[in-house]
KEKE-3310 file (N, C-alpha, C; in steps of 0.2 Angstrom, whole numbers, plus 5000, padded with zeros to 4 digits):
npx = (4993:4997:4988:4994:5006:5001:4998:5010:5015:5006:5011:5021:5023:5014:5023:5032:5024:5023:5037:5039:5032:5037:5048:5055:5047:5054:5066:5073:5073:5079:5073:5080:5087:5078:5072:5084:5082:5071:5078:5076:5087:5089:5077:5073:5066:5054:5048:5046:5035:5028:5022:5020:5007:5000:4994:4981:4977:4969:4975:4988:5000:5018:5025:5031:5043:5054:5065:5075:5092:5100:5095:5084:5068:5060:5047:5038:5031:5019:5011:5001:5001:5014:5023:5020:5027:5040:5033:5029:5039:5046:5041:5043:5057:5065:5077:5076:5082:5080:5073:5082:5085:5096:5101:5106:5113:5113:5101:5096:5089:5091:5087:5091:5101:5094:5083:5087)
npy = (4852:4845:4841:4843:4848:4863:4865:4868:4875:4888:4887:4892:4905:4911:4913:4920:4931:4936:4937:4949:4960:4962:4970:4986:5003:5013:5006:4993:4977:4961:4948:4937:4939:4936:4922:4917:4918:4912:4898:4894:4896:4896:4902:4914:4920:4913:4918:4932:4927:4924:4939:4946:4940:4944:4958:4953:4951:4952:4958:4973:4971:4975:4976:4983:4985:4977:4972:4967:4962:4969:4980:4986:4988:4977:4972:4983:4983:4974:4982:4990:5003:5010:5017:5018:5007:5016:5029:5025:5020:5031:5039:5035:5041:5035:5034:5034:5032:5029:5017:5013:5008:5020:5025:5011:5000:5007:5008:4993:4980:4966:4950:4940:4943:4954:4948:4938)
npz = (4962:4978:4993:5003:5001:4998:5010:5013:5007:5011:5026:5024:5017:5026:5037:5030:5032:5046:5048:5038:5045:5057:5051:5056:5055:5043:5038:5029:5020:5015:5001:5000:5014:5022:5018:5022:5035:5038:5038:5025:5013:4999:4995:4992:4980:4983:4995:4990:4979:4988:4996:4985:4984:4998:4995:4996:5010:5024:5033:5038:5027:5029:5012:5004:5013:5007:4997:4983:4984:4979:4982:4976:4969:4966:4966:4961:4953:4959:4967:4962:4956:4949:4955:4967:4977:4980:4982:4995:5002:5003:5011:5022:5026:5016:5004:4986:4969:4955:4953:4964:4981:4990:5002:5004:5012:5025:5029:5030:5037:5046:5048:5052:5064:5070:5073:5088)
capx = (4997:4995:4985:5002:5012:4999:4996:5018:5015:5005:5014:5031:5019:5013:5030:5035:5020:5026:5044:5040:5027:5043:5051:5054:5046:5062:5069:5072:5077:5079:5068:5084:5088:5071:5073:5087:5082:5068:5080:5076:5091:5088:5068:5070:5060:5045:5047:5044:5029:5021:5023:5015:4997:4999:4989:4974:4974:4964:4979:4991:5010:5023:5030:5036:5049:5056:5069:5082:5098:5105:5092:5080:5061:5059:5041:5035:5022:5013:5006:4991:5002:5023:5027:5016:5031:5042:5031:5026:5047:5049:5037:5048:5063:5071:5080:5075:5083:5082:5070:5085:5088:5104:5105:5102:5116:5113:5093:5095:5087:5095:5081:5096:5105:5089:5079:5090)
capy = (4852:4839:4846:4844:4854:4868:4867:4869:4884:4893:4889:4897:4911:4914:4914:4926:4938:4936:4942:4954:4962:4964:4975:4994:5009:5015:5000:4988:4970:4958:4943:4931:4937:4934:4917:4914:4919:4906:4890:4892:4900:4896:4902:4922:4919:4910:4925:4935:4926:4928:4944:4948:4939:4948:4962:4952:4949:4959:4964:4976:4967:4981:4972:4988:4986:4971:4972:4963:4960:4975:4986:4985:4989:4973:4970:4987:4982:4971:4989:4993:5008:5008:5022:5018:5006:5019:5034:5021:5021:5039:5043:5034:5042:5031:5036:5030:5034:5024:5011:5009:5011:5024:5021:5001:4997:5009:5006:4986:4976:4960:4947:4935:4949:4957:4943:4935)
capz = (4968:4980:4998:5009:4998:4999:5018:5015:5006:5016:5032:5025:5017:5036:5041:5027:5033:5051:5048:5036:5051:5061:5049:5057:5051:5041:5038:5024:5020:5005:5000:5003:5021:5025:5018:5027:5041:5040:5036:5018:5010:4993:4996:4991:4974:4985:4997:4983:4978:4997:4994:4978:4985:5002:4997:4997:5015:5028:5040:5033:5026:5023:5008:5003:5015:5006:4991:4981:4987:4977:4983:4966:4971:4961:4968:4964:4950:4963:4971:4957:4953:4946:4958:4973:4981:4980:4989:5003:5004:5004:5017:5029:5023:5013:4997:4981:4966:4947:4957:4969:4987:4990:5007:5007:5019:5031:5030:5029:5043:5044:5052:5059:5067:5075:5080:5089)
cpx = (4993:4993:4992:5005:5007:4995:5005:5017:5012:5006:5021:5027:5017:5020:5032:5032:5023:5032:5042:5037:5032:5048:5051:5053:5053:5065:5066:5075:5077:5074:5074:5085:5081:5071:5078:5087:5076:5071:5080:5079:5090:5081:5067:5065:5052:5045:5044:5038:5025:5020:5020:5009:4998:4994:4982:4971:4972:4969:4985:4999:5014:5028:5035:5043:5055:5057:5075:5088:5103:5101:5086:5072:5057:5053:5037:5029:5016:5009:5002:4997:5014:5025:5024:5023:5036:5042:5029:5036:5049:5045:5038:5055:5068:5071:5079:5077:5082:5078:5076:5087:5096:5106:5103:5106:5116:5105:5093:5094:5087:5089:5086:5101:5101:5086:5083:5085)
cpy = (4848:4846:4847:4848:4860:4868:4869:4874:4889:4892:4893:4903:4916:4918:4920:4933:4941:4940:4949:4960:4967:4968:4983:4998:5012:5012:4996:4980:4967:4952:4938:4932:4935:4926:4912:4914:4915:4898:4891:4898:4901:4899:4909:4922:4918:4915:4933:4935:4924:4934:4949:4947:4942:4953:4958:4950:4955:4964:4967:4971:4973:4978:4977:4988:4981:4971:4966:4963:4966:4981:4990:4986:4984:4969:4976:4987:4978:4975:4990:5000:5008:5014:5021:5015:5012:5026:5029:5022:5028:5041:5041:5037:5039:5032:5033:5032:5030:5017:5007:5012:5016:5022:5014:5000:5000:5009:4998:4984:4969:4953:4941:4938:4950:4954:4938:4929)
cpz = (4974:4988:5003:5005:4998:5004:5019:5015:5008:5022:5030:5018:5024:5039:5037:5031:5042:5052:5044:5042:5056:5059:5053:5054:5049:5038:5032:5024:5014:5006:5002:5011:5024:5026:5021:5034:5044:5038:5029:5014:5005:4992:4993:4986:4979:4990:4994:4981:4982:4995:4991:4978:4991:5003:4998:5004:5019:5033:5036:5034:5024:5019:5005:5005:5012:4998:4989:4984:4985:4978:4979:4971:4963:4958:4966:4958:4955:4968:4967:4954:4953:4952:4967:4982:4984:4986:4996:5006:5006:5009:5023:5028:5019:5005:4992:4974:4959:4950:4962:4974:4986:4995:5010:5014:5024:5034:5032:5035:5040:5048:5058:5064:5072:5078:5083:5094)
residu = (UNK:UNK:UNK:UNK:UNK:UNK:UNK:UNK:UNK:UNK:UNK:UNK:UNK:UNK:UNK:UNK:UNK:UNK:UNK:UNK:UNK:UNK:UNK:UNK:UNK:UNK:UNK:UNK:UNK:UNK:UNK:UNK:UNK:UNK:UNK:UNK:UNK:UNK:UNK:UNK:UNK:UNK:UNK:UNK:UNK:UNK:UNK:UNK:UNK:UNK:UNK:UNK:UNK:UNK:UNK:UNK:UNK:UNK:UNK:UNK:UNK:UNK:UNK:UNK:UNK:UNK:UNK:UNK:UNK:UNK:UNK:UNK:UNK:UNK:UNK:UNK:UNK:UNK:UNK:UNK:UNK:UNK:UNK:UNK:UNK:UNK:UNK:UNK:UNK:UNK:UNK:UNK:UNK:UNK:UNK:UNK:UNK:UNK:UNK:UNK:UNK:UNK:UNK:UNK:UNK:UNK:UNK:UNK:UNK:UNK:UNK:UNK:UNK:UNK:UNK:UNK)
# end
């Protein structure tokens, strides 16, 4: 990888960490609205793969807050434990059943809506 393509990738890593930071306790979002809420619609996958290295930074990221599109805790082996995402979800109140959000629509924090 050439060094400007990985000065790319971690300013639109920055930017992931950024928005996700903005999530509300309670609240969730998808890996596409993110990305479209940064210009790069097509991007959810590389949101996804911000995401998954985040734990190694110093400040805390709630990636937890941050699902598929159909509400799937799609991220939730990149916690060190299969149920971890989950309790992190439940202890804001948010329903989780079969690995999947119950109330996504009414939880969903839309990033082009809110930060306006």
């Amino acid at each position: 990888m050439a060094k400007s393509e990985k000065k790319a990738e971690n300013d639109f890593f920055t930017m992931v960490y950024e928005v996700t930071k903005l999530i509300p306790y309670g609240r969730i979002t998808s890996y596409g609205a993110i990305a479209r809420y940064l210009g790069s619609g097509k991007s959810a996958r590389m949101v996804g793969w911000a995401l998954n290295v985040c734990h190694s930074r110093t400040e805390f990221i709630p990636a937890h807050r941050v699902v598929n599109r159909n509400g799937l805790l799609t991220g939730k082996h990149h916690f060190g434990n299969s149920s971890t995402m989950q309790q992190l979800l439940a202890n804001e109140g948010i329903i989780v059943e079969d690995d999947k959000i119950v109330n996504f629509r009414e939880r969903f924090w839309d990033p082009l809506k809110e930060l306006k």
